[in-house]
C-alpha positions in Angstrom: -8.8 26.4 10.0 -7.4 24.4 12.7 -9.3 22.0 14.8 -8.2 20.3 17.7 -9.9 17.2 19.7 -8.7 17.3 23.4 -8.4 13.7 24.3 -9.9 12.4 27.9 -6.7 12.6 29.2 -6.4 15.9 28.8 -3.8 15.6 25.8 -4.6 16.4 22.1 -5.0 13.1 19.9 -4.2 15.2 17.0 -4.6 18.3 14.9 -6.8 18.7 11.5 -5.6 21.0 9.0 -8.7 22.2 6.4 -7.6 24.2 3.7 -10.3 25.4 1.1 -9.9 26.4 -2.7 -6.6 25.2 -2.8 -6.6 25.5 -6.4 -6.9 29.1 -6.6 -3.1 29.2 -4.4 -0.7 30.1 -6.8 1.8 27.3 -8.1 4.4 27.9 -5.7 2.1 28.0 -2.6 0.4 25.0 -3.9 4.3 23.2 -3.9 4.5 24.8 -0.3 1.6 23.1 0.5 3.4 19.6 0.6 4.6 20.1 4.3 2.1 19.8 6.0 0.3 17.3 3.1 2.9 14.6 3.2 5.6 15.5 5.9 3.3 17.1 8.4 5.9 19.8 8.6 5.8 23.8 8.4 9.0 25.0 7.7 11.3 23.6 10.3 8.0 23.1 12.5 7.4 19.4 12.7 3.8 19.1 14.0 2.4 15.5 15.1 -0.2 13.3 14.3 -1.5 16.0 11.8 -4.1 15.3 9.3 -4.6 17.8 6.4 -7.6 18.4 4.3 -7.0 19.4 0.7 -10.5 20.9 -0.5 -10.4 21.9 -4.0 -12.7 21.8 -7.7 -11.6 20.5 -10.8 -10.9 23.2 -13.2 -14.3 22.6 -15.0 -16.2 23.5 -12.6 -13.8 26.3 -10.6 -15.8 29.3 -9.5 -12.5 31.6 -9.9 -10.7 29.8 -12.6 -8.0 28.7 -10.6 -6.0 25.2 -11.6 -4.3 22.9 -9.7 -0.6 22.7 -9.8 1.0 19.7 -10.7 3.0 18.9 -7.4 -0.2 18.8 -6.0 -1.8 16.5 -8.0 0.0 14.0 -7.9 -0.3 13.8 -4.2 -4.0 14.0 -3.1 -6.8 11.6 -4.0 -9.2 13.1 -6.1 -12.8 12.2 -5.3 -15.2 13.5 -8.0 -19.4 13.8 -8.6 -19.2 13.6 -4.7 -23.0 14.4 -4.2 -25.3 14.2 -1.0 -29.0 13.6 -1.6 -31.1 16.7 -2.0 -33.2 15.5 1.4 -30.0 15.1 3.5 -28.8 18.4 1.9 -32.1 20.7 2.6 -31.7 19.2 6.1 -28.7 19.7 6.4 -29.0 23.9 5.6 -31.6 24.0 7.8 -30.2 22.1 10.8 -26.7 21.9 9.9 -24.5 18.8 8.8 -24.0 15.8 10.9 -20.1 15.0 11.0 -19.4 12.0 8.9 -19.1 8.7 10.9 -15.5 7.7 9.8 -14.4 3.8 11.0 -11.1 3.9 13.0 -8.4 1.7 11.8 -7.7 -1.4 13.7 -4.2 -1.6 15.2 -1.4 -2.8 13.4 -3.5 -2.1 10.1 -0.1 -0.6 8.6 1.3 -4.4 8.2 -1.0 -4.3 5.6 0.7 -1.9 3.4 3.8 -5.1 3.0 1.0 -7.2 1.3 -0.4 -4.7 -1.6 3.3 -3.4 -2.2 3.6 -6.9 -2.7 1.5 -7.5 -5.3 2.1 -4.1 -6.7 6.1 -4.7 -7.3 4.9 -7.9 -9.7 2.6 -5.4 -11.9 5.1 -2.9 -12.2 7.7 -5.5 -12.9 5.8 -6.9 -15.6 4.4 -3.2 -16.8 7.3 -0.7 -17.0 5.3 1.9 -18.9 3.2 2.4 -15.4 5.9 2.5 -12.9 6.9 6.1 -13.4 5.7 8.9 -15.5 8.2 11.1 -17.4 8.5 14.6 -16.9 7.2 15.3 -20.6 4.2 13.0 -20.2 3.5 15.0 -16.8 3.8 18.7 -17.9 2.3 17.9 -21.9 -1.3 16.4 -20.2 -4.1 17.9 -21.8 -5.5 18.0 -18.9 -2.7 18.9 -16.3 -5.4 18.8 -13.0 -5.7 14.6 -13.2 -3.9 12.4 -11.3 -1.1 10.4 -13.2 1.4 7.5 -12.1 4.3 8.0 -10.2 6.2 7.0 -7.8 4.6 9.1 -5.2 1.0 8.4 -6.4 1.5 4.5 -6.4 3.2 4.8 -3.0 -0.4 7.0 -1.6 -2.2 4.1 -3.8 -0.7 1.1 -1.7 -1.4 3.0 1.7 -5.2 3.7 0.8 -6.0 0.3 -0.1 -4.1 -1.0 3.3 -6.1 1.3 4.8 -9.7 0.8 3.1 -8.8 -3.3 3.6 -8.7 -2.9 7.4 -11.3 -0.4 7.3 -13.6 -2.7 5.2 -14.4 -0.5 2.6 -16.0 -2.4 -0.4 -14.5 -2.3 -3.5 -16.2 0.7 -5.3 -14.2 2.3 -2.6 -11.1 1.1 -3.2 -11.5 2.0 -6.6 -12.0 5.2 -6.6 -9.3 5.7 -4.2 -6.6 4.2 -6.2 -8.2 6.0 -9.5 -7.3 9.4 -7.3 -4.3 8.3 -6.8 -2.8 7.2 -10.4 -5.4 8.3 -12.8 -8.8 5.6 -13.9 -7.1 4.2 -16.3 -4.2 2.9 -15.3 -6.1 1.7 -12.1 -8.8 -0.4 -14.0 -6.0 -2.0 -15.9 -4.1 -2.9 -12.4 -7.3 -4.2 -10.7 -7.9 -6.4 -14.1 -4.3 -7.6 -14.2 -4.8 -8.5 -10.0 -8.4 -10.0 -11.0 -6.6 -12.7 -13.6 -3.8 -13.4 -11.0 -6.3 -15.5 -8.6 -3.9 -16.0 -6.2 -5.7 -17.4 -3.0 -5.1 -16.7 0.5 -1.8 -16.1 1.7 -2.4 -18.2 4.6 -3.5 -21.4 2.9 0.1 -22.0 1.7 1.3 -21.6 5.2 -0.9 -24.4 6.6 0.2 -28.2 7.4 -2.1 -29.7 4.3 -0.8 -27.2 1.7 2.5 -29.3 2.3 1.7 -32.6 3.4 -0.7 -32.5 0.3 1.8 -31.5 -2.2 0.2 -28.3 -2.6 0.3 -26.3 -5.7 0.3 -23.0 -6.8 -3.5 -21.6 -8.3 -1.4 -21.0 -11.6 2.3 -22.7 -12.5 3.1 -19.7 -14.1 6.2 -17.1 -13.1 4.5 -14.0 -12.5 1.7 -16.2 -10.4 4.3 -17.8 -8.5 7.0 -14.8 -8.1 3.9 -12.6 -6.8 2.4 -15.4 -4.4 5.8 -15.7 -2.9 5.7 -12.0 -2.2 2.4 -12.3 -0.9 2.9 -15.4 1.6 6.4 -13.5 2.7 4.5 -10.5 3.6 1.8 -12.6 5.1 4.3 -14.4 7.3 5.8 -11.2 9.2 2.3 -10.2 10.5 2.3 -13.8 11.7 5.5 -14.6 13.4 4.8 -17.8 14.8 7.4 -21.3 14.9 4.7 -23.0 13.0 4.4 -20.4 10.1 8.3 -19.8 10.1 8.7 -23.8 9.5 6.5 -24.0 6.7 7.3 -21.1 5.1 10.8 -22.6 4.5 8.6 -25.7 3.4 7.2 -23.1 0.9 10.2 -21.7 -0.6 11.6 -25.5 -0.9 8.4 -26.1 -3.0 9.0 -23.1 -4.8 12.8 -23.7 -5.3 11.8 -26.8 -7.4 9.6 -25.2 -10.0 11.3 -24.5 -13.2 11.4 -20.9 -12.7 12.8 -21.2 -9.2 15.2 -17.8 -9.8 12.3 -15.1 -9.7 10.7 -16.9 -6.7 14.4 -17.5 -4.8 15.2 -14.4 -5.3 12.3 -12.7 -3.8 13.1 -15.1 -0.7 16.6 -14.1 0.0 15.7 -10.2 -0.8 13.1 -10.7 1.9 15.7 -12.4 4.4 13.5 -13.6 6.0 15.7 -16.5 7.5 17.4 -13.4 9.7 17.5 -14.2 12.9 15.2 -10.5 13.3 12.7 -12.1 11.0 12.4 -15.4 13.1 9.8 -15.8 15.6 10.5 -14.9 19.4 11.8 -17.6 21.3 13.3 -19.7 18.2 16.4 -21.1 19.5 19.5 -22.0 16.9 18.6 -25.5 17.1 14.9 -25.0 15.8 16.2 -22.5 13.4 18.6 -25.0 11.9 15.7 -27.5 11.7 13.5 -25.0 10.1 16.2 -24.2 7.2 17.1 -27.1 6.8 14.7 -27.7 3.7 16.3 -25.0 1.5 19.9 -25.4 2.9 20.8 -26.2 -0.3 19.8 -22.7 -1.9 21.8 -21.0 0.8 24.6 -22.7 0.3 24.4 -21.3 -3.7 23.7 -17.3 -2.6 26.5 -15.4 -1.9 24.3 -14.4 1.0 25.4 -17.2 3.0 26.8 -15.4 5.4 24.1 -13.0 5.9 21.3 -15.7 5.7 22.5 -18.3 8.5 21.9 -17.7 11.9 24.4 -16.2 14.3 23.2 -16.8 17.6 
């Protein structure tokens, strides 16, 4: 079925793709399927600003005893016991169902997804048996039809809980999106590992007091540190400003001095955040200079020297 919603101005806002008992597609249609799932695309038919809606049972409960294929799985978010309340569903035979009131996502909500990839690359880096299933583990599941960690499925994780944050979705929400994405139990073990991090809000180590006050870090520990520097990095470039830029050289210079300055360092010059695309608008050389002035002795170490300094 597909529904458009022609916009006030006459144009189309977007098209909805709904696609029932997907899992009764054979395997190969169900890999066909990824088109217009992740790529939007039919063929060599690129259609824009598509949405498409997977609607499918879990093989338990299948009325035709149809499975869904792998390829597929790993892709989608898997709600399940979705159930309405017997009132609202009697009503809504009778009457017909009201369309769900879904919250639109505030602008710029993508600058988000920096953030939780963020705090995602310090979990994976500090548990490589979740980055990336093998092929055996995938195809040997007893039960092939639940979602499992890969690339792909941590990737949809990190844009659904960018999404559900600017959305405000509480965290029940959250959850069970990221259990859809990567399977329950390796999402309950991430939130736990995120829970024990306690790593405060980006902003605070951005402000005057954090660094007039000889502010510290929540925990002096290296994956603490190495994933707060992340977080305040990705924190800055949603908020270029010449006051932000300045202290978040401050903030690597505090970081620089810990005693496991290499993780944290390295983050910053992966970043490069001191190129000049990265400074605020309207930073001349002069402020620039100023601003790296309290880690010029870092740069002066990276064979990214060249790279790193400004070239205005």
């Amino acid at each position: 079925v597909n529904l458009k919603r022609q916009s006030v101005s006459g144009k189309y806002d977007g098209v909805c793709l709904i696609c029932d008992e997907v899992s009764d597609a054979s395997n190969r249609l169900q890999s066909a399927f990824q088109g217009p799932l992740l790529d939007n695309k039919f063929g060599r038919v690129h259609v824009p600003r598509l949405v498409t809606v997977g609607i499918f049972n879990p093989p338990q409960i299948t009325t035709t005893g149809g499975k869904l294929a792998i390829a597929v799985v790993n892709r989608v978010v898997m709600l399940f016991d979705f159930r309405t309340p017997y009132t609202d569903w009697i009503n809504g035979l009778c009457s017909g169902f009201r369309a769900p009131n879904v919250p639109k996502l505030p602008k710029g909500w993508q600058k988000r997804i920096r953030y939780h990839a963020s705090i995602l690359r310090s979990y994976l880096n500090q548990n490589e048996a979740v980055r990336d299933s093998s092929d055996d583990e995938i195809l040997n599941r007893n039960e092939p039809w639940k979602p499992i960690h890969t690339r792909r499925s941590w990737t949809n994780a990190v844009i659904l809980m960018a999404a559900a944050e600017a959305a405000g979705a509480d965290e029940r929400v959250v959850d069970v999106l990221v259990a859809g994405c990567v399977g329950e139990k390796v999402s309950q073990d991430f939130f736990e590992w995120k829970s024990r991090m306690d790593l405060g809000d980006p902003a605070e180590y951005l402000h005057p007091d954090w660094h007039s006050n000889e502010g510290h870090f929540k925990e002096d520990r290296g994956d603490v540190v190495a994933t707060t520097v992340g977080m305040v990095a990705t924190h800055y470039l949603a908020n270029k400003t010449k006051s932000n830029y300045v202290n978040l050289m401050k903030f690597f210079r505090r970081t620089a001095e810990l005693n496991f300055e290499g993780i944290a360092v390295s983050e910053m010059l992966h970043s490069q955040l001191t190129l000049k695309h990265n400074r605020p608008k309207g930073m001349d050389f002069s402020e620039a200079a100023a601003a790296l002035t309290p880690i010029v002795e870092f740069l002066h170490e990276s064979t990214l020297m060249e790279r790193i300094l400004p070239k205005d």
